[in-house]
DRENKEKOL-398414 format. One record per residue (C-alpha): residue number from 1; residue in three letters; chain; x, y, z. Coordinates in steps of 0.1 Angstrom, whole numbers, plus 5000, padded with zeros to 4 digits. Example, Ala and Ser with C-alpha at 12.3 -4.5 7.8 and 13.67 -1.06 7.14 Angstrom:
DRENKEKOL-398414
1, ALA, A, 5123, 4955, 5078
2, SER, A, 5137, 4989, 5071
//
This chain:
DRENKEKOL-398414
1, UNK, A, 5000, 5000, 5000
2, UNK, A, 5024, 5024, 5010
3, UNK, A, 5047, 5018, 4977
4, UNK, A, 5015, 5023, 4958
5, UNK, A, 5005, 5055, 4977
6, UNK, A, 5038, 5071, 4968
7, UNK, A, 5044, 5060, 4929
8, UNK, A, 5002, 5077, 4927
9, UNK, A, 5013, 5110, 4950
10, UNK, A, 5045, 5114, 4927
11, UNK, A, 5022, 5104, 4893
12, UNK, A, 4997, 5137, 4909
13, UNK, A, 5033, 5161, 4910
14, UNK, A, 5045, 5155, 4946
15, UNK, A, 5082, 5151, 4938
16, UNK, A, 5089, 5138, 4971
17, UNK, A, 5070, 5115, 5000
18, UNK, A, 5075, 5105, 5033
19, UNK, A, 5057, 5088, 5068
20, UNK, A, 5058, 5097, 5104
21, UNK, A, 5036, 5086, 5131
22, UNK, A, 5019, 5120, 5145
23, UNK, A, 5040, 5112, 5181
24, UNK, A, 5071, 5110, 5160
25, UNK, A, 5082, 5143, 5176
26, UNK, A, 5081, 5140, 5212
27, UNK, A, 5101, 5175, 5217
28, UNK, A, 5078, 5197, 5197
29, UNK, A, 5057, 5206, 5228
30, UNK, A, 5092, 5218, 5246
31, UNK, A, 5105, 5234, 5213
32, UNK, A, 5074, 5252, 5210
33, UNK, A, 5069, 5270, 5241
34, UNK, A, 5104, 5277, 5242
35, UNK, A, 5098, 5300, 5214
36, UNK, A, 5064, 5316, 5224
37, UNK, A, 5081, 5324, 5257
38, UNK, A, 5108, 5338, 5242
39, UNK, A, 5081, 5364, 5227
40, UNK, A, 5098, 5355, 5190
41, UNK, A, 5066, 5350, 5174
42, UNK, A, 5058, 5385, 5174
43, UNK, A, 5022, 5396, 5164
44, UNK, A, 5011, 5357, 5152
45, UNK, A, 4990, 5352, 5185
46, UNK, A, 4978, 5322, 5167
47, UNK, A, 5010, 5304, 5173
48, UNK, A, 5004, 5304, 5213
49, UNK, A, 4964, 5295, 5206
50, UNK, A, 4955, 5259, 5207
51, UNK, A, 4994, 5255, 5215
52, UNK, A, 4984, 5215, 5228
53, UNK, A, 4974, 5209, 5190
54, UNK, A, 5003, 5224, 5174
55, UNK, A, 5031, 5210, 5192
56, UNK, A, 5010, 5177, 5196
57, UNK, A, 4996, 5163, 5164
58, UNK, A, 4986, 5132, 5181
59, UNK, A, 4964, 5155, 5201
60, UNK, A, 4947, 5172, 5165
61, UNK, A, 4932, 5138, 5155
62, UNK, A, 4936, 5112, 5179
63, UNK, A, 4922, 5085, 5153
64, UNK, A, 4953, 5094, 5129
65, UNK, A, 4974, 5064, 5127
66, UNK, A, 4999, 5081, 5103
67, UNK, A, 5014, 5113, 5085
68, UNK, A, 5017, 5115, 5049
69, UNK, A, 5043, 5142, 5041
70, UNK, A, 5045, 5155, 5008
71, UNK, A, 5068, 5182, 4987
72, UNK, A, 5058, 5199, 4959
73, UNK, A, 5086, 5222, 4946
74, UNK, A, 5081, 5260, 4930
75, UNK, A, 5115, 5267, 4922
76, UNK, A, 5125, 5297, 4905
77, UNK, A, 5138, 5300, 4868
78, UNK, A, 5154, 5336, 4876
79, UNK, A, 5181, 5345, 4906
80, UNK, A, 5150, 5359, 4931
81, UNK, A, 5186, 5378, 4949
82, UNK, A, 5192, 5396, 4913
83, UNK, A, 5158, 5421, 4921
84, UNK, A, 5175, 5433, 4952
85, UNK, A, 5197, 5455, 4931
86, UNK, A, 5170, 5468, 4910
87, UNK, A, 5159, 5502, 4936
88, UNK, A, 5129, 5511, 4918
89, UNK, A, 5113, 5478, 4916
90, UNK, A, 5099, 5458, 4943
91, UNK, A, 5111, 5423, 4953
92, UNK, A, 5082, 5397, 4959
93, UNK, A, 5090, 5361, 4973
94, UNK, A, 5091, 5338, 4949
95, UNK, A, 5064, 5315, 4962
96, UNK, A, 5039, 5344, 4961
97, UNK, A, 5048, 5352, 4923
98, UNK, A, 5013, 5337, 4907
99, UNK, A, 4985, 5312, 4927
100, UNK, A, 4976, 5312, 4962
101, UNK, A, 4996, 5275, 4968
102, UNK, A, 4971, 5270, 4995
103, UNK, A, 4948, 5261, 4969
104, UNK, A, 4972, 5243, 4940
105, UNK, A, 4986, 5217, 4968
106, UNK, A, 4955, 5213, 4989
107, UNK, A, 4937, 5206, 4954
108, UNK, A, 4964, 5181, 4945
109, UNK, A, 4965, 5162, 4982
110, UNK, A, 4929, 5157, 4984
111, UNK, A, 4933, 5139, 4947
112, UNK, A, 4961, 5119, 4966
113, UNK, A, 4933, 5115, 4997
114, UNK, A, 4908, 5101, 4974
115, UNK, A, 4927, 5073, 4966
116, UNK, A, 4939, 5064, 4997
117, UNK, A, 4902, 5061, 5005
118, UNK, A, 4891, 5041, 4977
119, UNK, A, 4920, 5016, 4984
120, UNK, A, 4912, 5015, 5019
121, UNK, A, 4873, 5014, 5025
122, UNK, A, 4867, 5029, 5058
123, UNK, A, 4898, 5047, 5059
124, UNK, A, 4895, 5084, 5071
125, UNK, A, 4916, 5116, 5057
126, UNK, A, 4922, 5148, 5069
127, UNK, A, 4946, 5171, 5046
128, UNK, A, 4963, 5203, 5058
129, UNK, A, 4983, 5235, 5040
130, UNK, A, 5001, 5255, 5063
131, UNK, A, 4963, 5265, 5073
132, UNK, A, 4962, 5242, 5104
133, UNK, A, 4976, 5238, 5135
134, UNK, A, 4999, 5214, 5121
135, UNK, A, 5034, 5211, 5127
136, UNK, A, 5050, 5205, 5092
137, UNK, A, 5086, 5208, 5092
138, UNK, A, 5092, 5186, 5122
139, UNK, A, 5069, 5163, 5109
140, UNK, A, 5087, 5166, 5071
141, UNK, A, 5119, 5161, 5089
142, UNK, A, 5106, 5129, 5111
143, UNK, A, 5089, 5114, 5079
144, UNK, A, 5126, 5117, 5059
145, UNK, A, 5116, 5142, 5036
146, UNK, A, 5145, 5166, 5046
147, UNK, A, 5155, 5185, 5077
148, UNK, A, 5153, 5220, 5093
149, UNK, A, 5184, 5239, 5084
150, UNK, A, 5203, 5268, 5101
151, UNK, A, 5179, 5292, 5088
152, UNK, A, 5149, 5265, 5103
153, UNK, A, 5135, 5257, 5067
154, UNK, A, 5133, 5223, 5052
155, UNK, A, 5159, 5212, 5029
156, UNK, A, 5168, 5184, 5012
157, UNK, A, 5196, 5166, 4993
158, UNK, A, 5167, 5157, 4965
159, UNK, A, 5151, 5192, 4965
160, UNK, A, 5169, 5218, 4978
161, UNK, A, 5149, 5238, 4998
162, UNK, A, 5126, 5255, 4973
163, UNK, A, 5091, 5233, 4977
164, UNK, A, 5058, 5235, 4997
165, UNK, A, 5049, 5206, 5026
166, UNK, A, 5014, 5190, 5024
167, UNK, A, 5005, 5168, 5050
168, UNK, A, 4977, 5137, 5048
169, UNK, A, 4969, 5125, 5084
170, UNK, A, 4944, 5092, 5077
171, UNK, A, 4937, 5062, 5097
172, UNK, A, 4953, 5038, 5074
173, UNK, A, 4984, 5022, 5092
174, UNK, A, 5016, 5027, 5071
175, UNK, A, 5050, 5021, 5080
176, UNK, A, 5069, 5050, 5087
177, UNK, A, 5103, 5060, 5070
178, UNK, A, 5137, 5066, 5089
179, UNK, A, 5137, 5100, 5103
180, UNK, A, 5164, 5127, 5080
181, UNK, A, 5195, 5147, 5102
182, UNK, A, 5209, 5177, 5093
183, UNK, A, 5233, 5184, 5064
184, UNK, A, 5246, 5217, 5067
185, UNK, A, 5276, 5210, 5081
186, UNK, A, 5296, 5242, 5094
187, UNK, A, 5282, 5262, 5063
188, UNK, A, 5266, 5295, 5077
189, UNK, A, 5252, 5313, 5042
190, UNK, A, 5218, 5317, 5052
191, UNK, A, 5226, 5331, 5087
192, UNK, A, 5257, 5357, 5070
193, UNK, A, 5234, 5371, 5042
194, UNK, A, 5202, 5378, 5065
195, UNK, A, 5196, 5416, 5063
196, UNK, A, 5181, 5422, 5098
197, UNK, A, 5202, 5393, 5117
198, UNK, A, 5167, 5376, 5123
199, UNK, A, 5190, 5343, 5134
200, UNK, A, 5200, 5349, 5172
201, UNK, A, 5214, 5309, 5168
202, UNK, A, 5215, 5285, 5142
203, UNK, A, 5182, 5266, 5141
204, UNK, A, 5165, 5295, 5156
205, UNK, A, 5145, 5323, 5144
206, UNK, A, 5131, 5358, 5156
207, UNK, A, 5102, 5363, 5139
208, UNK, A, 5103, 5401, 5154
209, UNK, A, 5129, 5408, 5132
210, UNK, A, 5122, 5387, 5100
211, UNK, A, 5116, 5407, 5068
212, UNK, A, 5088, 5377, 5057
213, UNK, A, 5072, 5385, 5088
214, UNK, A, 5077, 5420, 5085
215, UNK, A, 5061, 5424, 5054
216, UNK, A, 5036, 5400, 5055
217, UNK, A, 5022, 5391, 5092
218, UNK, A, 5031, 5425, 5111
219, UNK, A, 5006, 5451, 5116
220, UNK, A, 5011, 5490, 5119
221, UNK, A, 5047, 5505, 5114
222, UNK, A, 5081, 5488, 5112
223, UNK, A, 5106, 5499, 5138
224, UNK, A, 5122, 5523, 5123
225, UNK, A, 5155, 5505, 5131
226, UNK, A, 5144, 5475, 5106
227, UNK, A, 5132, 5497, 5077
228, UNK, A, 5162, 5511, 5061
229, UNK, A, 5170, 5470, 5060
230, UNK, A, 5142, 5458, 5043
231, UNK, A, 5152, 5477, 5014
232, UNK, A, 5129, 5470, 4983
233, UNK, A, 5115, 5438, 4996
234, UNK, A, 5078, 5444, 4998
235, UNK, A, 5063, 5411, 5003
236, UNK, A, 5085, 5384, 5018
237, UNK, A, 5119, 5372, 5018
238, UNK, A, 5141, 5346, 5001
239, UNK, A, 5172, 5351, 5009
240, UNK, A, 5185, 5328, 5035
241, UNK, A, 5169, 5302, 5009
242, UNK, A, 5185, 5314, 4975
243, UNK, A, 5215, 5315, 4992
244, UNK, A, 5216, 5280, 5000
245, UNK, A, 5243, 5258, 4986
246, UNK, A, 5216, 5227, 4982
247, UNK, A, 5194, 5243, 4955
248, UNK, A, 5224, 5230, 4932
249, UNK, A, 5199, 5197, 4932
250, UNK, A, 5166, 5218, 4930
251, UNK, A, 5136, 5201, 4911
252, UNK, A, 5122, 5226, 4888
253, UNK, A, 5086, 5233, 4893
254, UNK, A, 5057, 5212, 4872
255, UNK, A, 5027, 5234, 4879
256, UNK, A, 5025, 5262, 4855
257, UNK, A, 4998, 5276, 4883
258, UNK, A, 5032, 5283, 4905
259, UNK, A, 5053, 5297, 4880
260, UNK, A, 5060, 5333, 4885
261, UNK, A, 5039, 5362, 4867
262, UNK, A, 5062, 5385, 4841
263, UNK, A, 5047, 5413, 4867
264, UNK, A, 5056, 5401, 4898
265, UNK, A, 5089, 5390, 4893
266, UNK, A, 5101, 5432, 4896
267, UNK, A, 5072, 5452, 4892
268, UNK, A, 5076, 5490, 4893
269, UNK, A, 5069, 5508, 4931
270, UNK, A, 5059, 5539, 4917
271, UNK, A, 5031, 5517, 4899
272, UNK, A, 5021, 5500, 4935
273, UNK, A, 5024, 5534, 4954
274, UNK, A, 4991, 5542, 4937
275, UNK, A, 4972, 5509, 4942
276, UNK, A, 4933, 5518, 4956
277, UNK, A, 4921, 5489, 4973
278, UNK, A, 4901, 5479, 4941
279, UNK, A, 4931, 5478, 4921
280, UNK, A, 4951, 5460, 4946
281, UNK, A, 4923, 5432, 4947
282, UNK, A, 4926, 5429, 4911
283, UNK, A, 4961, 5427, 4907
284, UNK, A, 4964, 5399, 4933
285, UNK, A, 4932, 5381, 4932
286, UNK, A, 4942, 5340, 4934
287, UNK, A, 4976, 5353, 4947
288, UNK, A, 4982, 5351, 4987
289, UNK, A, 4993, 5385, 4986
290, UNK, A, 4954, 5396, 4983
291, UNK, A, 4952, 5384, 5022
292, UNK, A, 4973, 5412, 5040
293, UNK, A, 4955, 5437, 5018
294, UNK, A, 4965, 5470, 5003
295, UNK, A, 4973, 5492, 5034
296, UNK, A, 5002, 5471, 5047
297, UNK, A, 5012, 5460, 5012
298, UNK, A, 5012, 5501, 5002
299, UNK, A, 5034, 5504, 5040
300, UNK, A, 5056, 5478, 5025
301, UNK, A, 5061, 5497, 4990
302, UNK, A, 5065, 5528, 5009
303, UNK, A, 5097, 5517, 5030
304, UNK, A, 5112, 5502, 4995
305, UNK, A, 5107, 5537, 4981
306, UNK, A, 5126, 5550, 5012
307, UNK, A, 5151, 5526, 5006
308, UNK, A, 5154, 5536, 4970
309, UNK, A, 5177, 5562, 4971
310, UNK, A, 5160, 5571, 4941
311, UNK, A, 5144, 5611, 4944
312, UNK, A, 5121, 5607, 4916
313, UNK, A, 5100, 5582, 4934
314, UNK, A, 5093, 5611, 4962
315, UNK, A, 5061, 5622, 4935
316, UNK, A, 5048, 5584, 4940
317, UNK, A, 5050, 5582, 4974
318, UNK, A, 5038, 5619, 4987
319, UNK, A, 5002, 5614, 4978
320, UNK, A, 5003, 5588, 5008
321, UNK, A, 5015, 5610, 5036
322, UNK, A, 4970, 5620, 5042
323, UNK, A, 4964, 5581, 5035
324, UNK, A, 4934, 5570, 5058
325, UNK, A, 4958, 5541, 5068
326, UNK, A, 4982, 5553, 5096
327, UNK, A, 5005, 5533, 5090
328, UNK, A, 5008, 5541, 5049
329, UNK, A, 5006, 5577, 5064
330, UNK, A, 5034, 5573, 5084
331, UNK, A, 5052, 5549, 5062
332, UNK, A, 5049, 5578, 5034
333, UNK, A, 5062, 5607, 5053
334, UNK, A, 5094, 5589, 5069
335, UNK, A, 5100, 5578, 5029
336, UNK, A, 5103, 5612, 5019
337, UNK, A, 5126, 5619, 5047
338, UNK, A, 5149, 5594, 5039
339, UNK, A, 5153, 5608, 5000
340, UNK, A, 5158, 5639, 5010
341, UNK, A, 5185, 5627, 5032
342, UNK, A, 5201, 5602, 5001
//
């Protein structure tokens, strides 16, 4: 069965496919509140909610018998660290460059699902997307799919580290697969090339001080101590993953849904700067940009501006200074403050 479930998830465009049991990782409780108590989760209160669930998948489904991890990859066909040298373009991460992939995985697992079930009559499923209180690095790493690197994403010899985790949790029995170690070695390139030293350890992040989460989860204004750092990256981050010496063994990407849009690879700030919230729903609907809306996507843009060094973009950015969004308002005014100073 298990052979069979893996030659049909790899025939659906999974390139790679593991299984854990959900106790597989006993120090995930531990690891976890290590990290909320450390206050490095920032503004994502939902990390600390329903902590028993996330750090004890056992606890999510009690019926689950196993964990079927799987990795899809999305990786890029251009050098995502090439836009950072481009100042009056904005640098999107690469996974958020065309579909929501939320929708394209969980789409493709619950084909997977579906024949689990119809080889297993009376066998339950449950499929999650980085939606649930599910664990799935750990688990990825316990099922032998990679392992959390230095900068505490999954790589893999097979992969790199450019590809999505789905997870299956059913009731069907399958034997589980030797859990993966670590592989980096004494390499440090993801934790040298971070712009905002979001890495206090290896194997340990600080959210508060991650330009993903900057851009993407953190509400109202930047400290004004991260923003000059940020520089035009306006949604997301990849550099602690382009950098990685793995991606030498990268799978390219099958899903032309994931393949990045020509304009949002390096589309023009001055263009976003005058995004209304109608125009910013058009331009991202499908993409999973669309969910932290246009105010904190236009704050975003605005520090990028700031960053730019560019004086031109001052007549992009100054309509924002009377935004109805304080944060765009005061993202604005301290852009045109920094170009004034460049």
């Amino acid at each position: 069965m298990k052979d069979r479930l893996i030659a049909f998830a790899k025939e659906a465009g999974f390139a790679s496919v593991g299984v854990c049991r959900p106790d597989a990782v006993p120090e995930l409780p531990e690891r976890l509140q290590a990290f909320v108590d450390a206050g490095m989760h920032g503004q994502m209160g939902w990390m600390a909610e329903r902590m028993n669930w996330r750090s004890d998948p056992a606890a999510l489904w009690p019926a689950a018998r196993s964990v079927v991890m799987l990795a899809e990859p999305y990786t890029p066909e251009h050098d995502p660290l090439a836009v950072l040298e481009e100042h009056d373009v904005g640098a999107i991460s690469v996974y958020a460059q065309n579909r929501d992939y939320h929708d394209v995985v969980k789409k493709r697992l619950k084909r997977v699902g579906r024949w689990l079930i119809e080889q297993e009559p009376g066998a339950e499923i449950k499929v999650f997307v980085d939606t649930a209180p599910v664990m799935e690095k750990p688990l990825a790493q316990a099922a032998g799919l990679g392992w959390q690197g230095k900068h505490t994403n999954l790589l893999s010899r097979d992969l790199g580290n450019w590809f999505f985790l789905g997870a299956i949790f059913t009731t069907v029995d399958l034997a589980p697969d030797e859990v993966e170690v670590s592989h980096c070695g004494s390499c440090t390139a993801c934790l040298d090339i971070c712009p905002t030293a979001a890495f206090p350890a290896p194997y340990q992040l600080d959210a508060r001080r991650c330009i993903s989460y900057l851009t993407i989860e953190h509400k109202g204004p930047v400290d004004e101590e991260l923003r000059p750092l940020m520089g035009n990256r306006i949604y997301g981050c990849d550099d602690c993953l382009a950098i990685c010496p793995w991606n030498k063994f990268a799978h390219e990407g099958r899903d032309a849904k994931l393949a990045a849009r020509d304009d949002l690879v390096a589309p023009p700030l001055a263009k976003l700067a005058a995004l209304d919230d109608a125009a910013f729903r058009t331009l991202f609907s499908g993409s999973p940009i669309k969910r932290i809306g246009r105010d904190r996507f236009v704050r975003n843009v605005a520090y990028a501006i700031g960053n730019s060094g560019d004086r031109a973009l001052a007549a992009a950015v100054s309509p924002l200074v009377d935004d109805s969004d304080p944060a765009v308002a005061d993202a604005a005014r301290w852009a045109i403050l920094r170009l004034k100073e460049d």
